[in-house]
KOLTOR-45324 format. One record per residue (C-alpha): residue number from 0; residue in three letters; x, z, y. Coordinates in pm, whole numbers. Layout:
<atoms>
+-----+------+--------+--------+--------+
! seq ! type !      X !      Z !      Y !
+-----+------+--------+--------+--------+
! NUM !  ala !      X !      Z !      Y !
...
+-----+------+--------+--------+--------+
</atoms>
This chain:
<atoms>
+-----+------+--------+--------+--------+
! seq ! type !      X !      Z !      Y !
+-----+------+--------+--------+--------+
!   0 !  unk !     42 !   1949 !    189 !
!   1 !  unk !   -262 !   1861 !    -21 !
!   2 !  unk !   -599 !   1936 !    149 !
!   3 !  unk !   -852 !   2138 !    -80 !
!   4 !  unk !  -1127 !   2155 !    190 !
!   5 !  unk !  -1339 !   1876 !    227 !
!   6 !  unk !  -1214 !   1644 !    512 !
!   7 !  unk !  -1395 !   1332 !    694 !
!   8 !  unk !  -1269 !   1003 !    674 !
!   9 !  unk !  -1361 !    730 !    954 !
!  10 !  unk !  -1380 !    379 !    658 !
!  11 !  unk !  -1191 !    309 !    405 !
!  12 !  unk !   -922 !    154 !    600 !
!  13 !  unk !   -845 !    493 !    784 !
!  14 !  unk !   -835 !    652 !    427 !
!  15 !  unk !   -567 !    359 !    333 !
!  16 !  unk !   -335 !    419 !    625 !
!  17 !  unk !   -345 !    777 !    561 !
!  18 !  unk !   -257 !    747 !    202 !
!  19 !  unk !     35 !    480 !    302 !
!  20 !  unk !    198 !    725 !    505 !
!  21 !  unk !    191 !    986 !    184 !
!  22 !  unk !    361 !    676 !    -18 !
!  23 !  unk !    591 !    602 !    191 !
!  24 !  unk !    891 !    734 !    -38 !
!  25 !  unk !    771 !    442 !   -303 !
!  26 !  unk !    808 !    149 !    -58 !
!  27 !  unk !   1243 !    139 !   -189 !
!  28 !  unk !   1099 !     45 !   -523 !
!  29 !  unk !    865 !   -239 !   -472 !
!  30 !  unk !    580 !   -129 !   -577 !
!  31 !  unk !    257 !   -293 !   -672 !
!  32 !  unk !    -72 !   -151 !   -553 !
!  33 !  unk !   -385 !   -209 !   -806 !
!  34 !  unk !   -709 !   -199 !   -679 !
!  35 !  unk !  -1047 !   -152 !   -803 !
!  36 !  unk !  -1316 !   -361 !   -664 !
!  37 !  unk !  -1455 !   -321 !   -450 !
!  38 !  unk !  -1393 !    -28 !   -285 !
!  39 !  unk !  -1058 !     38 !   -390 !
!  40 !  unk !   -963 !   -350 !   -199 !
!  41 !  unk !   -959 !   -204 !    187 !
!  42 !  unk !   -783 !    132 !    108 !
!  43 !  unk !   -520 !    -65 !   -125 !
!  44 !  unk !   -501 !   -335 !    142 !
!  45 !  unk !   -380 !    -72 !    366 !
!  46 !  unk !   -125 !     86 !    135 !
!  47 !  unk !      9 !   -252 !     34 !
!  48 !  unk !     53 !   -335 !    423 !
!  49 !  unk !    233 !    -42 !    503 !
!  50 !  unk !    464 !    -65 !    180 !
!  51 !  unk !    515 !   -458 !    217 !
!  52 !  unk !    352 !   -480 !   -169 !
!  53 !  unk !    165 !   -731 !   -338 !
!  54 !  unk !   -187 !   -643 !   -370 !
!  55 !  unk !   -386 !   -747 !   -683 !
!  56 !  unk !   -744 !   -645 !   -776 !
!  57 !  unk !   -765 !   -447 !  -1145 !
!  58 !  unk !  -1090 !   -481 !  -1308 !
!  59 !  unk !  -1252 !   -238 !  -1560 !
!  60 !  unk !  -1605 !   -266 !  -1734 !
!  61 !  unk !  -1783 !    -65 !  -1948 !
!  62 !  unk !  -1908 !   -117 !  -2289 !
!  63 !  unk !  -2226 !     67 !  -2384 !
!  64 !  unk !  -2326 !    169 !  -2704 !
!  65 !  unk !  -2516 !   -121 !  -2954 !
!  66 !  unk !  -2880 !   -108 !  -2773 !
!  67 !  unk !  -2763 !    154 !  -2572 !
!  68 !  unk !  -2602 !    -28 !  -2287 !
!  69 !  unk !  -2619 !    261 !  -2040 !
!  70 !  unk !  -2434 !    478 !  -2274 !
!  71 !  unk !  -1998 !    373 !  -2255 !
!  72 !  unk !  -1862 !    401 !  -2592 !
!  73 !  unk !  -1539 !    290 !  -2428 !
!  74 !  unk !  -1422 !     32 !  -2111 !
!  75 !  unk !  -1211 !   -312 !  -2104 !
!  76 !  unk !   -922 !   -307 !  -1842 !
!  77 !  unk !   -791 !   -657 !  -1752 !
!  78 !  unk !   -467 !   -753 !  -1663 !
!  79 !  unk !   -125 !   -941 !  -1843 !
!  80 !  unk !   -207 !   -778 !  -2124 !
!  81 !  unk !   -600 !   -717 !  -2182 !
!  82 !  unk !   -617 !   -361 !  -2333 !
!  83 !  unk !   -947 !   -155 !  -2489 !
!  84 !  unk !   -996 !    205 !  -2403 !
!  85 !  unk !  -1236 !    391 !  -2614 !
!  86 !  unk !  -1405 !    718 !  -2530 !
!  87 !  unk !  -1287 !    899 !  -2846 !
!  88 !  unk !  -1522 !   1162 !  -2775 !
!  89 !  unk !  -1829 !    979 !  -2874 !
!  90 !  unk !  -1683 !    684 !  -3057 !
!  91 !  unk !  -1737 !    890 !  -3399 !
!  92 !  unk !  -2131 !    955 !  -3378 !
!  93 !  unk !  -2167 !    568 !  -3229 !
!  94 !  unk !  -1961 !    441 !  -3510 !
!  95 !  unk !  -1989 !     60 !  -3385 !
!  96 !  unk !  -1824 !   -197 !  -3601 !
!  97 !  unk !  -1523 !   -363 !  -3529 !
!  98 !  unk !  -1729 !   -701 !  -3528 !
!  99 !  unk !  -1945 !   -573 !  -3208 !
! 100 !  unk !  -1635 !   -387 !  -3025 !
! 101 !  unk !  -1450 !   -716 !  -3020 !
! 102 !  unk !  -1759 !   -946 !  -2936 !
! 103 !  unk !  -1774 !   -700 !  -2656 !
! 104 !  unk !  -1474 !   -702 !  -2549 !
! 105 !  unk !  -1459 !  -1069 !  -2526 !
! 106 !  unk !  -1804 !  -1065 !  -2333 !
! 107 !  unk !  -1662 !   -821 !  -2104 !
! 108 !  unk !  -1340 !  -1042 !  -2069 !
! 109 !  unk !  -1507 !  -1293 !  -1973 !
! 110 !  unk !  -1720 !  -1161 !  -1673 !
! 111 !  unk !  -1380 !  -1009 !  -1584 !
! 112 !  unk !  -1223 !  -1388 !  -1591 !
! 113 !  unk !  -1545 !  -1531 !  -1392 !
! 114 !  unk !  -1487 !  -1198 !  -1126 !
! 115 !  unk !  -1068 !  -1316 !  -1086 !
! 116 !  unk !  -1156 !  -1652 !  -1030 !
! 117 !  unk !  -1351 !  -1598 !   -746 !
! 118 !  unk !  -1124 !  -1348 !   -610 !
! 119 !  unk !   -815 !  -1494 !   -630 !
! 120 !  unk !   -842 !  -1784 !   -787 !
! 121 !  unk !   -615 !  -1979 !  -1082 !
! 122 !  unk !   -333 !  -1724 !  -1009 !
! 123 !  unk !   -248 !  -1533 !  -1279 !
! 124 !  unk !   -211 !  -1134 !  -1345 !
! 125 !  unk !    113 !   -994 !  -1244 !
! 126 !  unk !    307 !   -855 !  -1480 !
! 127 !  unk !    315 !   -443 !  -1463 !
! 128 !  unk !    578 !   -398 !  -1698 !
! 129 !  unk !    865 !   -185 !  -1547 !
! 130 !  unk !    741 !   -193 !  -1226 !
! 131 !  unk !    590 !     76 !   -975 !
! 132 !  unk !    236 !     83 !   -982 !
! 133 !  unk !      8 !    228 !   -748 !
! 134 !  unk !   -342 !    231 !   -881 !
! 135 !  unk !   -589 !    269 !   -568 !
! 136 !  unk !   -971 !    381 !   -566 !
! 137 !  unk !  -1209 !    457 !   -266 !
! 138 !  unk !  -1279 !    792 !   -436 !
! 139 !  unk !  -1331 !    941 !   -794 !
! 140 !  unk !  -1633 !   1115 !   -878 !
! 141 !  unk !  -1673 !   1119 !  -1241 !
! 142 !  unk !  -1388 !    964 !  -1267 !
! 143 !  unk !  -1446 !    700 !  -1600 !
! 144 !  unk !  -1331 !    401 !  -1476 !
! 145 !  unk !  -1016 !    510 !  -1298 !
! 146 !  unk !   -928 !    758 !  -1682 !
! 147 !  unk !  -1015 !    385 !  -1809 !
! 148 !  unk !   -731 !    171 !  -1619 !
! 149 !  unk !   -462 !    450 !  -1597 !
! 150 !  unk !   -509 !    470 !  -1967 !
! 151 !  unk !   -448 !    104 !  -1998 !
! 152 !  unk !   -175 !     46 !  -1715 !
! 153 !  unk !     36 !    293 !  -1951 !
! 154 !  unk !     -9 !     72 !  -2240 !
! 155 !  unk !    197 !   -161 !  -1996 !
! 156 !  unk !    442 !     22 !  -1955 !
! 157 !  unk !    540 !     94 !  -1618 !
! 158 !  unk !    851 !    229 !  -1484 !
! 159 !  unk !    604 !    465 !  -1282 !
! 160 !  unk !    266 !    503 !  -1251 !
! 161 !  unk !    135 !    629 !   -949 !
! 162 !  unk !   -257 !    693 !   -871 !
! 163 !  unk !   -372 !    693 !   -517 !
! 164 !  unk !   -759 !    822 !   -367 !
! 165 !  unk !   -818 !    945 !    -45 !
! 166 !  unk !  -1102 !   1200 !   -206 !
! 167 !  unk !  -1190 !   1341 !   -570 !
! 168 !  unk !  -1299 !   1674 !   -693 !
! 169 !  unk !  -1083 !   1960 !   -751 !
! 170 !  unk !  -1121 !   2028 !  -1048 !
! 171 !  unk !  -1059 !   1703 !  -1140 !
! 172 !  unk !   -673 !   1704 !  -1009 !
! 173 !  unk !   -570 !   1878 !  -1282 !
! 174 !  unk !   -779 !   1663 !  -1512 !
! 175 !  unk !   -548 !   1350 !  -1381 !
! 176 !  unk !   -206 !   1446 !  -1329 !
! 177 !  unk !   -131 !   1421 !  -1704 !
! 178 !  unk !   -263 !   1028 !  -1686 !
! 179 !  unk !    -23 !    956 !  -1468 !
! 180 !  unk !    341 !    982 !  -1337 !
! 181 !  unk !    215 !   1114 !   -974 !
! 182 !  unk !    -94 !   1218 !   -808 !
! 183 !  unk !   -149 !   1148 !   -469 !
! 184 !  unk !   -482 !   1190 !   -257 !
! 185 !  unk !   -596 !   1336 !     76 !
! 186 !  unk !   -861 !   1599 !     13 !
! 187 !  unk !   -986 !   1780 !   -320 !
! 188 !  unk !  -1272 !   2030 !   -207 !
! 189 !  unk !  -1394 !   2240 !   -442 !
! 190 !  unk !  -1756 !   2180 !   -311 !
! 191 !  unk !  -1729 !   1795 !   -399 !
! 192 !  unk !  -2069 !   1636 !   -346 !
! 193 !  unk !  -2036 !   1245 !   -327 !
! 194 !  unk !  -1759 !   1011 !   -248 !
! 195 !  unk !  -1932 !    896 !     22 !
! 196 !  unk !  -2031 !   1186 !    177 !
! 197 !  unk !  -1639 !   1261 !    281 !
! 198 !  unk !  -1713 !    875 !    487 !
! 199 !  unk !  -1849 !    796 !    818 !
! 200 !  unk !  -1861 !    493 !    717 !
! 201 !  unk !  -1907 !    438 !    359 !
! 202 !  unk !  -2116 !     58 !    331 !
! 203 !  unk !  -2056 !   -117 !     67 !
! 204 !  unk !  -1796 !   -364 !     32 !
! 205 !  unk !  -1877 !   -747 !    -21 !
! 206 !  unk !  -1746 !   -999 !   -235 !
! 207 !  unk !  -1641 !  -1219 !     82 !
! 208 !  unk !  -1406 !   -883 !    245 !
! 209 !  unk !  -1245 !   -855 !    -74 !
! 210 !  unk !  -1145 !  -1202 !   -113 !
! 211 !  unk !   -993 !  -1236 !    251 !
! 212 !  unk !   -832 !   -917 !    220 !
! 213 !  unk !   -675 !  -1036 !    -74 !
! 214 !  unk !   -563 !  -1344 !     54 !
! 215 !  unk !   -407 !  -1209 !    343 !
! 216 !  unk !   -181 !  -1013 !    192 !
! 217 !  unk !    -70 !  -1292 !    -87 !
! 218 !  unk !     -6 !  -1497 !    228 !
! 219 !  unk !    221 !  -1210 !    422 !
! 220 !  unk !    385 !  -1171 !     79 !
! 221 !  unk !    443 !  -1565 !     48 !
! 222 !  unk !    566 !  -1526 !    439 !
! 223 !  unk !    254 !  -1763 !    530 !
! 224 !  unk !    147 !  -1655 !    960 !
! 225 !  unk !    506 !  -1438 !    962 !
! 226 !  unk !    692 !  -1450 !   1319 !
! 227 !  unk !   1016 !  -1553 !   1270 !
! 228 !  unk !   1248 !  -1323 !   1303 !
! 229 !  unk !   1499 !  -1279 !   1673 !
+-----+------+--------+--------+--------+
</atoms>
């Protein structure tokens, strides 16, 4: 059962093991757990552990409006297959040109590309096509980026399309369940403040945590520090 009273949550690692255990019925068909950086990394981490999944990082940035950066006309979600979300809402007072939307998406890629690199290296994207996904945040608040990747996960077309947070709004769960194949979180108070405030420990997460939590679990997956078996 689905909490709709605010809950606490230790660290993001406690809110990982306690979403594993509400995935558990997933880990048959090998799923894939997506995280955003960098605060989705320890809860995913967690999820992937318990599931025995791989564990890649999904990246999303914004693009603002032309000289109106702080304003997103629409976001770039990386991956196998690049995609461009725009926020159809607003697109048709900004009316950008098709020049500047695909200089910024390039700009965007990019960053995205520099980002990878020093996560995980020359390794490339794994493919989400007919797979399971799990797409993992700390938290959603407004919710922008994580509307942003589910919206361009589905372009991929996965066999199923999961989306995992340990906290969001209420009102927002009915806002999400149409973007994707199955909702899962821990809390959904109706008196949502921050994401944060539902942590005891909510510090932000470092470049360096990310990276050796990612490598750790591409070296369980490649069976690198694994006890033999008896």
């Amino acid at each position: 059962m689905m909490h709709r009273s605010a809950i606490r949550l230790r660290n993001r690692s406690e809110a990982g093991k306690a979403l594993a255990g509400k995935l558990a019925h997933l880990a048959g068909l090998h799923p894939l757990v997506l995280a955003l950086p960098r605060g989705g990394v320890p809860v995913g981490y967690e999820i992937a552990e318990a599931l025995d999944a791989p564990l890649e990082p999904l990246f999303v940035k914004k693009i603002g409006a032309p000289g109106y950066e702080e304003l997103a006309i629409g976001a770039v979600a990386d991956g196998d297959n690049p995609q461009l979300i725009l926020n159809e809402d607003i697109l048709p007072q900004i009316a950008p040109s098709s020049d500047y939307l695909q200089s910024e998406m390039r700009r965007k890629l990019a960053e995205i590309e520099t980002r990878r690199r020093a996560y995980i290296g020359d390794r490339e994207p794994i493919n989400v096509g007919g797979r399971t996904v799990i797409l993992v945040d700390d938290g959603i608040a407004t919710g922008a980026t994580v509307k942003a990747a589910l919206k361009a996960l589905r372009r991929a077309m996965p066999a199923r399309l999961v989306l995992a947070v340990p906290v969001l709004p209420a009102d927002a769960v009915s806002e999400f369940r149409p973007e994707c194949d199955e909702l899962v979180y821990l809390s959904a108070p109706r008196a949502f403040r921050a994401v944060g405030a539902h942590y005891d420990d909510f510090s932000q997460v470092d470049d360096s945590e990310v990276i050796a939590l990612l490598a750790r679990r591409q070296d369980a997956m490649a069976g690198i520090g694994r006890k033999p078996s008896r």
